[in-house]
C-alpha positions as CSV (number, residue, x, y, z in Angstrom):
1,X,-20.3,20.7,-7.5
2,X,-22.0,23.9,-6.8
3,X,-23.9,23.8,-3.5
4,X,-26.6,26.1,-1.9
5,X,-27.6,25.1,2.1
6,X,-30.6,27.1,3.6
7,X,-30.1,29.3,6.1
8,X,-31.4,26.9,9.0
9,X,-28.6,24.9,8.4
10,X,-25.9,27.6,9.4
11,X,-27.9,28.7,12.0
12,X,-27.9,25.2,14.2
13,X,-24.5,24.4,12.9
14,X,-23.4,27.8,14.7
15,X,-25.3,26.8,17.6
16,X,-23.5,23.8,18.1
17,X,-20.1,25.4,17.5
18,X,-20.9,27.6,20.3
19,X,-21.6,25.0,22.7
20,X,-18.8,23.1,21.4
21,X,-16.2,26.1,22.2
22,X,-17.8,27.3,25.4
23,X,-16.7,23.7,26.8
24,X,-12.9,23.9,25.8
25,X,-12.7,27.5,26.5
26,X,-11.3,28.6,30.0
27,X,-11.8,32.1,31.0
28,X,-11.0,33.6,34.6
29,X,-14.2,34.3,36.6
30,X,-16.4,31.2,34.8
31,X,-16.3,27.6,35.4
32,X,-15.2,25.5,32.5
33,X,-18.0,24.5,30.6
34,X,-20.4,27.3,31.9
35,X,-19.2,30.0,29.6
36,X,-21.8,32.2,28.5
37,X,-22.8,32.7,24.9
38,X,-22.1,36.4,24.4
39,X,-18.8,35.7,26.3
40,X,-17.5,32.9,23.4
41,X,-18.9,35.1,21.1
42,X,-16.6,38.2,21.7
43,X,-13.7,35.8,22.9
44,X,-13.4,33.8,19.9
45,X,-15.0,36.3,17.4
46,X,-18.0,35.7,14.9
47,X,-15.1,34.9,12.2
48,X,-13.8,32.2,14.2
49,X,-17.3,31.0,15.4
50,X,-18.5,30.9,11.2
51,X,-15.7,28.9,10.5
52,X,-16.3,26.2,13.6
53,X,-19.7,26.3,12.3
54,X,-18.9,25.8,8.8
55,X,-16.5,22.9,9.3
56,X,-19.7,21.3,11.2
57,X,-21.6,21.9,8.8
58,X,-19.6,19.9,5.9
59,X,-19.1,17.4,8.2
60,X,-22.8,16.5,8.5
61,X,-24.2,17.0,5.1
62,X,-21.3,17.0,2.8
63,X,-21.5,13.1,2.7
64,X,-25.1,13.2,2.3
65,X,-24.6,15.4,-0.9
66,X,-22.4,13.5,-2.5
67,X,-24.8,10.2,-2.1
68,X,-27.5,12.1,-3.8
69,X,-25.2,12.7,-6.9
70,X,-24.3,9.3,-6.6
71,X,-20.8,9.9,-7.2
72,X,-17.5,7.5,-5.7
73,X,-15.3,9.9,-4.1
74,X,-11.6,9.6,-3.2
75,X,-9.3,11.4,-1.5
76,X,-10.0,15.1,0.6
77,X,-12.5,17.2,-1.8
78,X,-11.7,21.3,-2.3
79,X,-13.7,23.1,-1.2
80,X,-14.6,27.2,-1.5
81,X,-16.9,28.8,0.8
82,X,-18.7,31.5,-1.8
83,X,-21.3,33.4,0.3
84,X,-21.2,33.1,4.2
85,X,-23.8,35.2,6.4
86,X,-26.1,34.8,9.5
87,X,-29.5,34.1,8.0
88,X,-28.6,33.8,4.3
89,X,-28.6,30.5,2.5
90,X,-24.3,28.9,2.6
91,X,-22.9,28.6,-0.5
92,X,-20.1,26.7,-1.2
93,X,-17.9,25.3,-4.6
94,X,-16.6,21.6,-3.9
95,X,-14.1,20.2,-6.9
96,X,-13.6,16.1,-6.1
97,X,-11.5,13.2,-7.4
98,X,-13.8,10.5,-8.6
99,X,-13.4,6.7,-9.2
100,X,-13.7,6.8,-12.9
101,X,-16.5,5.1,-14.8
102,X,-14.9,2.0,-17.2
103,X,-15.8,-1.0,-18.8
104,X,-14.3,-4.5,-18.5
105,X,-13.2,-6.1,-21.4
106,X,-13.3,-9.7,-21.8
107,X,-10.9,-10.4,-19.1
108,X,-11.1,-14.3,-19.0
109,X,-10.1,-14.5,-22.6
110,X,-7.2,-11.7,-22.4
111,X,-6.1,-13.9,-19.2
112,X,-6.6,-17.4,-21.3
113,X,-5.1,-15.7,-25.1
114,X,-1.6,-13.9,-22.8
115,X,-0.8,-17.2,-20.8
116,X,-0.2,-18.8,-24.3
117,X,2.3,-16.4,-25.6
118,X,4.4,-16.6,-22.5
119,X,7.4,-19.1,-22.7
120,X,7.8,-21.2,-19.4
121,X,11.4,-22.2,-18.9
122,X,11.9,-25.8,-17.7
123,X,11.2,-26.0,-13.8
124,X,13.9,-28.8,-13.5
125,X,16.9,-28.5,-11.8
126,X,20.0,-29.5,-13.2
127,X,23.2,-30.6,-11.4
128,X,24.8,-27.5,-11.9
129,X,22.4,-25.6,-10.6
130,X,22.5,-27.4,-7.5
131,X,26.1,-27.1,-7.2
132,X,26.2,-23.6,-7.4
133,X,23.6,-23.2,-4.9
134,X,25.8,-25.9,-2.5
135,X,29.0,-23.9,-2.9
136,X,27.3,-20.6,-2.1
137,X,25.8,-22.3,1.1
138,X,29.7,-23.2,1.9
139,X,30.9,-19.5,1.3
140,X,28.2,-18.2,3.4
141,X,29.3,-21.0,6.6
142,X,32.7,-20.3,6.2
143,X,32.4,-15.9,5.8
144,X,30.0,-16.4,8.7
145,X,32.8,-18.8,11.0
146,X,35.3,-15.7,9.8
147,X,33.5,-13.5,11.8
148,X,32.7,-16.0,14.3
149,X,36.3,-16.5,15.2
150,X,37.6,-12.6,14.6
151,X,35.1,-10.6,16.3
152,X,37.1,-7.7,16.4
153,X,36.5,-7.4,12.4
154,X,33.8,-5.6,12.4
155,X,33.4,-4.9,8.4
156,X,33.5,-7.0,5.3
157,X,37.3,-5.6,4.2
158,X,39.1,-8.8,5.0
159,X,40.9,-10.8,2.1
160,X,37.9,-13.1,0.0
161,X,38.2,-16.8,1.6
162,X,39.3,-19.2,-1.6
163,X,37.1,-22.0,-2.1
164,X,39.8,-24.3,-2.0
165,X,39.2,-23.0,1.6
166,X,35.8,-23.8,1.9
167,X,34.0,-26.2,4.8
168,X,34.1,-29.5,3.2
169,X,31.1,-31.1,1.9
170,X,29.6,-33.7,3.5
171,X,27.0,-35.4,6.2
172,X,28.4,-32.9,9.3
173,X,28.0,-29.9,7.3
174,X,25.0,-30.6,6.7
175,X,23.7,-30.9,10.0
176,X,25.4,-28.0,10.9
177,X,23.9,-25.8,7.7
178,X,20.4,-26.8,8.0
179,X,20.3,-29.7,10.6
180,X,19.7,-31.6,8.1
181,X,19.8,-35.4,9.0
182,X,22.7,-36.2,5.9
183,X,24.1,-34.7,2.8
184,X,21.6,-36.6,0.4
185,X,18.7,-33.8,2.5
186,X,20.2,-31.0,2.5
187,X,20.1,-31.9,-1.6
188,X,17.0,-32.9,-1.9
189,X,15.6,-29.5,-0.4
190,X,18.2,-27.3,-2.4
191,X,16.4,-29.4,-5.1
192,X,13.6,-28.8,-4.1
193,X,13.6,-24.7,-3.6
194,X,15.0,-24.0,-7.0
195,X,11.9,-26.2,-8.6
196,X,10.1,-24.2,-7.0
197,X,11.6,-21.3,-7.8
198,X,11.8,-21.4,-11.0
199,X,7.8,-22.6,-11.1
200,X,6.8,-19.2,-9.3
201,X,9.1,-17.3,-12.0
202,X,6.6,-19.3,-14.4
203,X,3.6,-18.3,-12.8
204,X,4.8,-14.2,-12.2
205,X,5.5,-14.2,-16.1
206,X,1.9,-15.4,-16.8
207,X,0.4,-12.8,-14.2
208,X,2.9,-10.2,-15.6
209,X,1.4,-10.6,-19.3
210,X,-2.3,-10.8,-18.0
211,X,-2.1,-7.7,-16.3
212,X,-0.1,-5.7,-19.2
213,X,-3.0,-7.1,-21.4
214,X,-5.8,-6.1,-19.3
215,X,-4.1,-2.8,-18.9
216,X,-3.5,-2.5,-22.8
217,X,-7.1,-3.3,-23.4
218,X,-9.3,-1.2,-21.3
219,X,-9.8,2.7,-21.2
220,X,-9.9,4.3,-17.8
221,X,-9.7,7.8,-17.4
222,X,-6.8,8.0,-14.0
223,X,-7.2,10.7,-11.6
224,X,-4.4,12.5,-10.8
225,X,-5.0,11.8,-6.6
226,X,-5.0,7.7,-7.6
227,X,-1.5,8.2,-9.8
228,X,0.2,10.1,-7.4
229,X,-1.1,7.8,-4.6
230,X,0.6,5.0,-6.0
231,X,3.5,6.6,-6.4
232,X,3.8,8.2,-2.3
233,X,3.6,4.1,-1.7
234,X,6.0,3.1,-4.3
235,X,8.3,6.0,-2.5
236,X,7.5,4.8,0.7
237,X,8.4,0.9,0.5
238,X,11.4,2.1,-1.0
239,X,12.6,3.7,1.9
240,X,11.3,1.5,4.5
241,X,13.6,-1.3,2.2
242,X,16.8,0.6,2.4
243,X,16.5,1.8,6.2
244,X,15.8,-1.9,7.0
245,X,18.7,-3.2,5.3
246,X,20.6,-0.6,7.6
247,X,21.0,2.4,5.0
248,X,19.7,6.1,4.5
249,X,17.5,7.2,1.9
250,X,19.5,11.0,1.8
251,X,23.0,8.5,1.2
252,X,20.6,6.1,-1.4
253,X,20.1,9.8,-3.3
254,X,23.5,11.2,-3.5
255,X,24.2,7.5,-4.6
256,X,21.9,7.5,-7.3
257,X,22.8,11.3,-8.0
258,X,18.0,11.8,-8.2
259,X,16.2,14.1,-5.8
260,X,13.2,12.9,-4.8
261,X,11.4,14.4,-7.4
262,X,13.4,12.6,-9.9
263,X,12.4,9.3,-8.2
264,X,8.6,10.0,-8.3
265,X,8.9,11.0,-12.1
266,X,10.2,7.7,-12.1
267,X,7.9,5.5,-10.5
268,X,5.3,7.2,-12.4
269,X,4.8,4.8,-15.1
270,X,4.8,1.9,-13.1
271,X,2.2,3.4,-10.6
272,X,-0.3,4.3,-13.4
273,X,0.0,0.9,-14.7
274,X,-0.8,-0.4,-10.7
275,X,-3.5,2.0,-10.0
276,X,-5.1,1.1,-13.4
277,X,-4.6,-2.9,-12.4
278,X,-6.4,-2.6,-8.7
279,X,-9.4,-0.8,-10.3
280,X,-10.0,-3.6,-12.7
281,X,-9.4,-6.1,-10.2
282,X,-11.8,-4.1,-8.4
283,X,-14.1,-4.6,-11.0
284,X,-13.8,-7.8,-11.6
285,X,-14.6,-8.7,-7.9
286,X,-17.6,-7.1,-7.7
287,X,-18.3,-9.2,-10.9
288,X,-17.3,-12.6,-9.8
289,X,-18.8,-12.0,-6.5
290,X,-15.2,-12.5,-4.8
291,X,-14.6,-11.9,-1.5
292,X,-11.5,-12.5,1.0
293,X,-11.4,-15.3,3.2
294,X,-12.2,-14.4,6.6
295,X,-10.3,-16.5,9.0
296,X,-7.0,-15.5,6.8
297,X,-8.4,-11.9,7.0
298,X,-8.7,-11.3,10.9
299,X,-5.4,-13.3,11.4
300,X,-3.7,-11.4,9.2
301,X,-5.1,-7.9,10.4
302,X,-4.3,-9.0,14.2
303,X,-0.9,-9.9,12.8
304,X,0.2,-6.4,11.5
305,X,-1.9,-4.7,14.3
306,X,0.8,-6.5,16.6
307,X,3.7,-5.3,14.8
308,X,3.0,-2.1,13.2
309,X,0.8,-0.7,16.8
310,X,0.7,2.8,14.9
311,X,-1.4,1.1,12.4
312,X,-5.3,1.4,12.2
313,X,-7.2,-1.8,12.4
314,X,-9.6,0.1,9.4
315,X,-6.2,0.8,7.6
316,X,-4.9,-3.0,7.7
317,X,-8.2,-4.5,7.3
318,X,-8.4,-2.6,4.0
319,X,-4.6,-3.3,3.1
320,X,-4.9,-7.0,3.9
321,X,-8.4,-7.4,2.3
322,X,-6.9,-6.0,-1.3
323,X,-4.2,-8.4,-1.2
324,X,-6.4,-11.7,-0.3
325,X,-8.2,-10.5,-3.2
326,X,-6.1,-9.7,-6.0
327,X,-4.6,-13.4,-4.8
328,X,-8.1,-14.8,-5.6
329,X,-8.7,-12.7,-8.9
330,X,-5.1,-14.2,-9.6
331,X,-6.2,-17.1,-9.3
332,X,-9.3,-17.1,-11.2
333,X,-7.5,-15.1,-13.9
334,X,-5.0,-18.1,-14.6
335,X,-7.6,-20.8,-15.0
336,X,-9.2,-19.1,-17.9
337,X,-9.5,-20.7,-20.5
């Protein structure tokens, strides 16, 4: 955008720059606050004062020109000042990322047609199944008791216990794996979790193959600022998961032999794919009229509030609100039919 401001404008927005910088400037002889004009004015310099006044300027009618083109702006615009002078109209260039203009497709029938051409595998679970899970529950008692009973081992170097070795299999251990009240329970629920395991790897594959088709069949023109977005996120989680687990990102790199560079050419399939996903879910919930619970919002918001205190309540609320709807769009997408 090209943009022309009259004159008034730079005028009062200089003005209040002055009054602005004769309170936070402290000059010997004056009180604070009661600086005299002429006094900022050859303190600061009219350079310095022009730019104050410019930034105050955008700031108040930057937003206002950008409603009037009627234009969805993300991210931090660039902006040129062309022609700056006392009593002359402002002139400025402004180059912005903007949420790109697309049509939907005919998502409930892409959602309906994909879901059909995804095998489900059988959510029973079988006896060996169960088993395996049972004897990895007795090699996870008996490395824990290891340490338990050698505390001066302070690594994971020591010889692999055999599982002729094992805790034996019965009513105690049980109790004393899960407090579970017998052996038939603690069964029952390993029975249990891989049902359901295996019925949310069903239901990923069905969201996985909506979304590639929804993606696949509808044009959007990305922004750079959206791709690249997604990918500083992408980057982000990924370090958060490795420092959690107790490692470095620097050591995960010499690992991996990538700079970070390499990683973010990397993620930058995936995160075009996931930018293009959120602005058709975006899409769609303005078309279904969706809208996140609100009880499960606030809790959820007060929730990361209390354990991430460097977050912004604005920040969550729109982090927590994306997720409760992409869950209902989900859901919606699924029972198409």
């Amino acid at each position: 955008m090209e943009v022309s401001l009259p004159a008034i404008f730079l005028d009062n927005a200089r003005r209040k720059a002055l009054k602005m910088l004769a309170i936070s400037l402290e000059i010997p002889g004056f009180r604070k606050g009661h600086v005299p004009e002429n006094v900022v004015t050859e303190k600061v310099g009219e350079a310095k004062l022009l730019e104050e006044a410019v930034n105050i300027l955008l700031k108040e009618h930057f937003h206002k020109i950008v409603a009037q083109e009627g234009q969805d702006i993300i991210g931090q615009p660039k902006i040129s000042i062309t022609k700056l002078a006392i009593g002359n109209p402002v002139e400025f260039k402004a180059i912005c990322a903007i949420l790109p203009v697309f049509e939907l497709p005919d998502y409930k029938k892409i959602a309906a047609s994909s879901q059909q051409s995804v095998v489900s595998e059988n959510t029973e679970a079988t006896d060996k199944e169960i088993e395996d899970v049972l004897l990895q529950i007795r090699r996870n008692k008996a490395h824990f008791d290891y340490h338990k009973n050698n505390l001066e081992d302070k690594g994971h170097q020591h010889p692999e216990i055999k599982d002729e070795d094992l805790p034996e299999l019965n009513n105690e251990f049980a109790k004393v794996a899960g407090n579970f009240k017998n052996l038939d329970e603690l069964k029952g629920k390993v029975k249990q979790n891989i049902t359901e395991e295996k019925k949310n790897r069903n239901i990923e594959k069905k969201r996985a193959a909506i979304m590639d088709e929804l993606v696949k069949n509808t044009k959007i023109d990305l922004p750079e600022i959206l791709i690249e977005s997604e990918i500083e996120k992408s980057l982000a989680q990924m370090k958060n998961d490795i420092e959690r687990s107790g490692g470095k990102f620097a050591d995960y790199l010499a690992h991996v032999k990538k700079t970070e560079e390499d990683l973010k050419k990397d993620l930058r399939e995936s995160s075009e794919k996931k930018a293009k996903i959120q602005l058709i879910f975006n899409k769609i919930a303005v078309a279904e009229k969706l809208e996140p619970n609100k009880e499960i919002l606030e809790n959820e918001v007060k929730e990361i509030l209390k354990h991430y205190p460097e977050a912004t309540e604005q920040n969550a609320r729109i982090y927590v609100s994306t997720i409760l709807l992409n869950q209902e769009i989900l859901k919606l997408l699924e029972k198409a039919e």
